[in-house]
C-alpha positions in Angstrom: 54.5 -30.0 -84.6 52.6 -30.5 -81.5 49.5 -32.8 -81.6 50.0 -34.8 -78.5 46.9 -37.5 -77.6 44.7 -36.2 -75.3 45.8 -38.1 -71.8 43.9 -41.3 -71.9 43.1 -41.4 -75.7 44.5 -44.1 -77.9 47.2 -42.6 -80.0 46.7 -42.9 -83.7 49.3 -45.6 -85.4 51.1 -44.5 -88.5 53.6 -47.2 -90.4 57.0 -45.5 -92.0 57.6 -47.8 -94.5 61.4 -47.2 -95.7 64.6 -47.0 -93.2 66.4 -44.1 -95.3 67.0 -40.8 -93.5 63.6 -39.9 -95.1 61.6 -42.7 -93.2 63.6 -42.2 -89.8 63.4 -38.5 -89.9 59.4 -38.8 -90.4 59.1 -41.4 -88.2 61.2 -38.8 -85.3 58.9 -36.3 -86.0 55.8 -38.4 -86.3 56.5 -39.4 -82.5 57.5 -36.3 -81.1 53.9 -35.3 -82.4 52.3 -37.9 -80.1 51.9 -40.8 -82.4 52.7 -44.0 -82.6 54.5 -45.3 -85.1 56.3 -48.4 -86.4 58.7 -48.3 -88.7 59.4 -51.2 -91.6 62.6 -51.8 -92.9 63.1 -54.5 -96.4 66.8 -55.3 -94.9 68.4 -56.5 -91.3 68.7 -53.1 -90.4 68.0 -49.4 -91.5 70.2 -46.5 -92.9 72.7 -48.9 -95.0 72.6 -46.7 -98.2 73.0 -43.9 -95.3 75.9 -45.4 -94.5 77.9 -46.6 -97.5 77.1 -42.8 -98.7 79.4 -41.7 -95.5 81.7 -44.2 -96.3 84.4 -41.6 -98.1 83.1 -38.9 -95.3 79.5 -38.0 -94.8 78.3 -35.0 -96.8 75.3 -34.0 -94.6 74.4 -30.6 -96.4 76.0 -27.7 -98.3 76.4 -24.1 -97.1 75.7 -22.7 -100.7 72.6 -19.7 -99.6 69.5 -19.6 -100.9 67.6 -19.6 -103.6 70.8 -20.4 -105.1 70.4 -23.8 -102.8 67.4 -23.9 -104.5 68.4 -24.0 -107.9 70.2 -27.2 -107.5 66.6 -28.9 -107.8 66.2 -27.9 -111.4 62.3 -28.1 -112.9 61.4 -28.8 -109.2 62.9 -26.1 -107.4 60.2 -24.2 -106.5 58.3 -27.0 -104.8 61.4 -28.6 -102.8 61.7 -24.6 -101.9 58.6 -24.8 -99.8 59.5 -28.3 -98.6 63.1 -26.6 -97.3 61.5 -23.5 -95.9 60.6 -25.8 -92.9 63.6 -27.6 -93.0 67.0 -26.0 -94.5 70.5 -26.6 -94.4 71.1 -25.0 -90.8 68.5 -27.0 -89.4 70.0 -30.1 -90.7 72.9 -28.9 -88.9 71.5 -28.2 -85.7 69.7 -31.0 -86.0 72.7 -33.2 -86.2 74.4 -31.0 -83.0 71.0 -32.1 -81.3 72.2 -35.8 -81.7 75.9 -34.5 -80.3 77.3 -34.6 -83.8 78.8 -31.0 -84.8 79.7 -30.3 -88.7 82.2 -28.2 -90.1 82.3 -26.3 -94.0 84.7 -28.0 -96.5 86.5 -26.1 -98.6 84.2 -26.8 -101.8 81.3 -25.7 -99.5 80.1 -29.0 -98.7 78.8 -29.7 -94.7 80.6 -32.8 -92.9 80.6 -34.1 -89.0 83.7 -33.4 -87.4 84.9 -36.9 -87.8 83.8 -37.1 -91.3 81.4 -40.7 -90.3 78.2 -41.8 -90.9 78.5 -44.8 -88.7 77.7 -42.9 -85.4 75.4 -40.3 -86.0 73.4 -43.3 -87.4 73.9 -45.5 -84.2 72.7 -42.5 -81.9 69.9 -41.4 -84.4 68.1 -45.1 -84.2 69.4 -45.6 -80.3 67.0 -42.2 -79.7 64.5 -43.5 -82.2 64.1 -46.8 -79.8 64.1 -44.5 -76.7 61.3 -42.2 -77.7 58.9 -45.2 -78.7 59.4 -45.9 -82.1 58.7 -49.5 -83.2 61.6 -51.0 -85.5 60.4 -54.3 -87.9 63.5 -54.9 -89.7 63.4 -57.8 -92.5 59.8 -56.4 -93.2 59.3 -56.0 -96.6 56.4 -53.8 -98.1 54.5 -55.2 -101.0 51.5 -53.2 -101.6 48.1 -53.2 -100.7 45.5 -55.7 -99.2 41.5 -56.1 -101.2 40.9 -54.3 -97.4 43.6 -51.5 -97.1 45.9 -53.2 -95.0 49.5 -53.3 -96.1 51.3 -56.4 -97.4 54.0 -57.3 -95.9 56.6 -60.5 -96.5 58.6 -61.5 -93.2 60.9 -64.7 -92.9 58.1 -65.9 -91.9 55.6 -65.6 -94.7 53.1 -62.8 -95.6 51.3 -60.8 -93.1 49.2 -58.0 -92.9 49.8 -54.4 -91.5 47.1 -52.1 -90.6 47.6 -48.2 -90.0 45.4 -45.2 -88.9 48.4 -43.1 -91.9 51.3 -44.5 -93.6 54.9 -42.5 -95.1 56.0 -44.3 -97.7 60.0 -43.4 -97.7 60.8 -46.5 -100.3 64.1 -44.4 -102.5 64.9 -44.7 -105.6 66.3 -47.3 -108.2 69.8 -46.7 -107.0 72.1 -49.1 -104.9 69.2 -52.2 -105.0 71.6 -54.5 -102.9 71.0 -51.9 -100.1 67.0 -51.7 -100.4 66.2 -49.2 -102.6 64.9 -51.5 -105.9 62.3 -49.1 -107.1 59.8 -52.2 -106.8 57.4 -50.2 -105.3 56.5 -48.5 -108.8 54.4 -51.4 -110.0 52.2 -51.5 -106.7 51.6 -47.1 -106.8 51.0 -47.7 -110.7 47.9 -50.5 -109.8 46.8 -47.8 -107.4 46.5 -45.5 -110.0 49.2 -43.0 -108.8 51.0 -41.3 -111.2 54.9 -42.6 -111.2 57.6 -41.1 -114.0 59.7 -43.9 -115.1 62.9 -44.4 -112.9 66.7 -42.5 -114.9 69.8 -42.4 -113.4 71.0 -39.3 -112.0 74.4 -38.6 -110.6 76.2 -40.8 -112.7 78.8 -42.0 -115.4 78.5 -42.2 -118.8 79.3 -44.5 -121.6 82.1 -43.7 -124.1 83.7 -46.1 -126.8 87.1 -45.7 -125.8 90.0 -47.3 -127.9 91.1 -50.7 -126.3 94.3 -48.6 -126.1 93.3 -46.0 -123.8 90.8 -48.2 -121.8 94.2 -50.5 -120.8 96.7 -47.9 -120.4 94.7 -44.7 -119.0 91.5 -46.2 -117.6 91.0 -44.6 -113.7 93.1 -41.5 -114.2 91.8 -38.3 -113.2 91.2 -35.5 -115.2 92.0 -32.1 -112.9 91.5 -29.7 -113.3 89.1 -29.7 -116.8 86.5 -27.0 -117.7 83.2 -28.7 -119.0 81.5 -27.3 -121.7 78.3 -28.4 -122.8 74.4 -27.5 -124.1 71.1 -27.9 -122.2 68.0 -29.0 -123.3 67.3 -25.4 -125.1 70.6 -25.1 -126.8 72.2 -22.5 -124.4 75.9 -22.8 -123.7 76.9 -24.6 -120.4 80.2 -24.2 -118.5 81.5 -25.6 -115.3 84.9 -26.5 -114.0 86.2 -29.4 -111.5 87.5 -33.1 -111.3 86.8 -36.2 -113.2 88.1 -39.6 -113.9 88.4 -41.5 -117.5 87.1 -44.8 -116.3 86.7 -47.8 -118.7 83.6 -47.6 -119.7 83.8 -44.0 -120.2 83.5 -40.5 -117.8 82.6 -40.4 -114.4 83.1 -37.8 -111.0 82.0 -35.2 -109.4 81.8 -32.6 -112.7 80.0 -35.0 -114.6 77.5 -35.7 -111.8 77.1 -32.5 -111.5 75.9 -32.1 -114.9 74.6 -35.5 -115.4 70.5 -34.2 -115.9 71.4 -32.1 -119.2 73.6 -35.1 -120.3 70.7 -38.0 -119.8 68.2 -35.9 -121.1 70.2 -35.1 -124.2 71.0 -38.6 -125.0 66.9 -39.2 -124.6 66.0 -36.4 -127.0 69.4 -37.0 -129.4 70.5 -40.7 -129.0 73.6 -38.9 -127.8 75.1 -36.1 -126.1 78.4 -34.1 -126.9 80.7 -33.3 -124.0 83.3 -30.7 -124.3 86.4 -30.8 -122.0 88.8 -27.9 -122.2 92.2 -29.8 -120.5 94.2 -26.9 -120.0 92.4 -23.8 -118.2 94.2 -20.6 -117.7 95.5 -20.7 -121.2 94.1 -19.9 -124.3 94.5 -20.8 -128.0 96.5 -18.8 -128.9 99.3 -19.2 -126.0 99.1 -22.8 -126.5 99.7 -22.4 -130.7 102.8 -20.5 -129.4 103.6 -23.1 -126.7 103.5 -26.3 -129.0 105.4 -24.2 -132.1 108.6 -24.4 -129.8 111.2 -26.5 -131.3 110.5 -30.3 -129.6 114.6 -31.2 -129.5 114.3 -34.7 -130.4 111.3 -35.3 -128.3 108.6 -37.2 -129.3 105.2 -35.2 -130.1 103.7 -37.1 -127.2 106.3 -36.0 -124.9 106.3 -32.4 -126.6 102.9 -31.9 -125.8 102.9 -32.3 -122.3 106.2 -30.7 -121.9 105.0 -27.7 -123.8 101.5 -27.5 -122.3 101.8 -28.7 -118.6 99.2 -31.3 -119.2 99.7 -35.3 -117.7 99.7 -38.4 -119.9 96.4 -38.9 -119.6 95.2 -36.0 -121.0 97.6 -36.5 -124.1 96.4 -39.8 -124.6 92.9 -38.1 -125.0 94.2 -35.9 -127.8 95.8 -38.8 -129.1 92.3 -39.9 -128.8 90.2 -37.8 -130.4 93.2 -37.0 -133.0 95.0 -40.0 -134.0 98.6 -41.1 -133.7 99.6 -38.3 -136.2 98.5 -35.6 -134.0 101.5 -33.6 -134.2 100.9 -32.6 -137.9 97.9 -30.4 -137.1 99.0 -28.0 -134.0 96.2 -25.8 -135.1 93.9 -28.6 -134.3 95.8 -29.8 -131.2 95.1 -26.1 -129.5 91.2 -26.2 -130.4 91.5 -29.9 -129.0 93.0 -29.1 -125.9 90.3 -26.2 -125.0 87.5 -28.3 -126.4 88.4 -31.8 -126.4 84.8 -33.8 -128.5 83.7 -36.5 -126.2 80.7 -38.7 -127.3 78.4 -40.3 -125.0 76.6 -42.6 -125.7 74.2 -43.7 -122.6 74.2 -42.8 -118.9 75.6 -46.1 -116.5 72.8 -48.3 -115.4 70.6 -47.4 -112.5 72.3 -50.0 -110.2 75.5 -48.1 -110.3 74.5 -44.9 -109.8 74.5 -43.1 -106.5 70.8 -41.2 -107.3 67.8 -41.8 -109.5 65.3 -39.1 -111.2 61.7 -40.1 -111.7 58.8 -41.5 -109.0 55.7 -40.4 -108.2 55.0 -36.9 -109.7 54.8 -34.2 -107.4 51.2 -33.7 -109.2 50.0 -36.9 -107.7 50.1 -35.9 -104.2 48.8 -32.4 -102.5 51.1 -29.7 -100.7 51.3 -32.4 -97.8 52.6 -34.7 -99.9 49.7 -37.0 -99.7 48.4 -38.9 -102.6 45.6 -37.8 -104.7 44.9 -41.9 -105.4 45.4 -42.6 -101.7 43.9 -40.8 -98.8 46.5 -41.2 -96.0 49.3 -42.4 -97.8 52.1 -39.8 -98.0 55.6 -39.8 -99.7 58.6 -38.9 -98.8 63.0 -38.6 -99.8 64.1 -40.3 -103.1 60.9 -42.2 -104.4 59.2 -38.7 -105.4 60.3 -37.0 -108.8 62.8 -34.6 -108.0 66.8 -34.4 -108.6 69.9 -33.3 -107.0 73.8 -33.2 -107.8 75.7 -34.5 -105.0 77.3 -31.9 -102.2 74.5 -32.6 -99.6 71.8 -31.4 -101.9 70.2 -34.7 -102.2 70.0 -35.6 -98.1 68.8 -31.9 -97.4 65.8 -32.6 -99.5 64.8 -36.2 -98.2 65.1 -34.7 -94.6 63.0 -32.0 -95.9 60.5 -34.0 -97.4 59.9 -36.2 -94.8 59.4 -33.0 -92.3 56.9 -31.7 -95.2 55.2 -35.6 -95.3 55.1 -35.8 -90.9 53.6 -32.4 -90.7 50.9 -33.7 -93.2 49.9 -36.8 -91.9 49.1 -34.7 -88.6 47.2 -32.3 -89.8 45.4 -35.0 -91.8 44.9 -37.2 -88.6 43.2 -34.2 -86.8 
């Protein structure tokens, strides 16, 4: 992007509205293009979802090639395809060795800094921000639209209006409200007449009806490893394996994020969605008929079973379960249960809890630049637009490539 102003000229003002690494990242690239640009943040500071996200070490990216990179964005791959064909994976990562921050590959693939923190990369990110001219309002909250295009904003000290020659709008989702991202900016694109999918989570738990019993004695254990076995939308057997944990409300981790779209969307269409968990991979049916036929030698069943399949407590007590306290009587039916333990769930966990959300404006409502149809000059950017991700670095990769796709537009558009 090079569109400097002509020496002498006034440079054209653009407002980020959003502090997310969607909204800084445009906001970098919008300056480094010559503009000027202030940049609106709801809370006392920008990047705090950024930051609790790094809290347990921050997943920048994955290493995953494409198009299988690609593929993680389900319906929308093909669109955030473009978007990450000016902005990929290694140029997330050499854009985070620009800021002195090199990454290294996990062993699940996954991209981190070296020091695993989100804390400083943020720190220098906004310090360079501040050095390069960008403009940082902080307790500014967006609220829509003046009667003369100006944009609403509510400050500790009452309303006032914004004005702007282009605005980003990097709002987020539903997810996390405490740390800004509310999804109250739906009502105000709706009255615009931009078209805005309802708000689901994504990357998130589900709802079981455990037995009182296992909700006291088992809730929080893990359940590693487990294959998952499932259907999507059109019926075609699903499998993946990885980590979970029983919780008490239900299912939660990184398998079941990663599979959490087929499982919400089921539970729309159905009312619910059937999980299947096989507890014991590396054994089959019939090894594990022969394993549980061994004589027991006064043990009880519950103690059999785990000594005679290699599985933990808690995965007994979810035979127990699914099979009742007489079990034992059926080892037929224990085997099946082991490689494909029924779990019911009933709804996904509400948005608040959940570390993404699907739905905002439609990817129809704006052009290739990611400006709005409704709204000449207003583009989008990150989480608030209508695409989905599992976790593994997928999600930030996207909302740094969005915002590159939204910068590059507004400068073309303000040519």
């Amino acid at each position: 992007m090079s569109s400097r102003a002509e020496p002498g000229a006034v440079a054209k003002r653009v407002a980020v509205i959003g502090g997310g690494p969607a909204g800084l990242f445009a906001a970098e690239r919008l300056r480094a293009a010559g503009l000027s640009v202030d940049l609106y943040e709801a809370k006392g500071s920008p990047g705090r979802k950024f930051l609790i996200a790094g809290k347990g070490g921050l997943n920048l990216t994955h290493s995953e090639p494409r198009p299988q990179f690609d593929g993680r964005y389900r319906e929308r791959a093909a669109e955030v395809a473009g978007w990450l064909d000016g902005f990929d994976a290694d140029a997330l990562r050499r854009w985070a060795q620009g800021l002195g921050v090199d990454t290294y590959v996990g062993s699940s693939g996954r991209v981190f800094p070296l020091d695993r923190k989100a804390a400083p990369l943020l720190r220098g990110w906004v310090r360079r921000l501040k050095e390069q001219g960008v403009r940082f309002h902080v307790q500014h909250r967006w609220l829509g639209w003046n009667d003369d295009g100006s944009l609403r904003m509510q400050t500790g000290e009452g309303e006032s209006a914004v004005t702007a020659d282009a605005t980003v709008l990097a709002l987020g989702g539903g997810s996390w409200p405490e740390l800004g991202s509310d999804g109250a900016w739906l009502e105000a694109l709706r009255a615009r007449g931009v078209d805005v999918a309802p708000l689901q989570p994504a990357n998130c738990g589900f709802d079981i009806d455990w037995s009182g019993h296992f909700r006291q004695r088992h809730a929080g254990s893990p359940l590693k490893p487990v294959v998952a076995h499932w259907r999507d939308l059109h019926g075609t057997p699903q499998q993946l394996q990885g980590e979970c944990v029983a919780s008490e409300y239900g299912i939660e981790g990184s398998l079941v994020y990663a599979i959490a779209a087929d499982l919400r969307e089921t539970i729309n269409r159905d009312g619910h969605a059937l999980l299947e968990l096989d507890l014991v991979p590396g054994r089959d049916e019939a090894r594990l008929r022969a394993d549980l036929s061994r004589p027991r030698k006064g043990r009880s069943f519950g103690e059999h079973l785990r000594r005679a399949t290699g599985i933990d407590a808690a995965k007994a007590a979810l035979v127990f379960e699914i099979l009742g306290k007489d079990a034992g009587n059926d080892l037929d039916t224990v085997a099946r249960t082991l490689k494909h333990l029924p779990l019911r769930l009933l709804r996904p966990r509400p948005m608040a809890e959940t570390i993404s959300t699907a739905g905002g404006v439609r990817l129809e409502a704006t052009d290739a630049r990611l400006m709005l149809h409704a709204l000449p000059g207003v583009f989008c950017a990150g989480e608030m637009l209508d695409w989905e991700a599992p976790t593994g670095g997928y999600l930030l990769t996207a909302c740094y490539a969005s915002a590159l796709r939204a910068a590059e537009g507004v400068v073309e558009w303000l040519r």
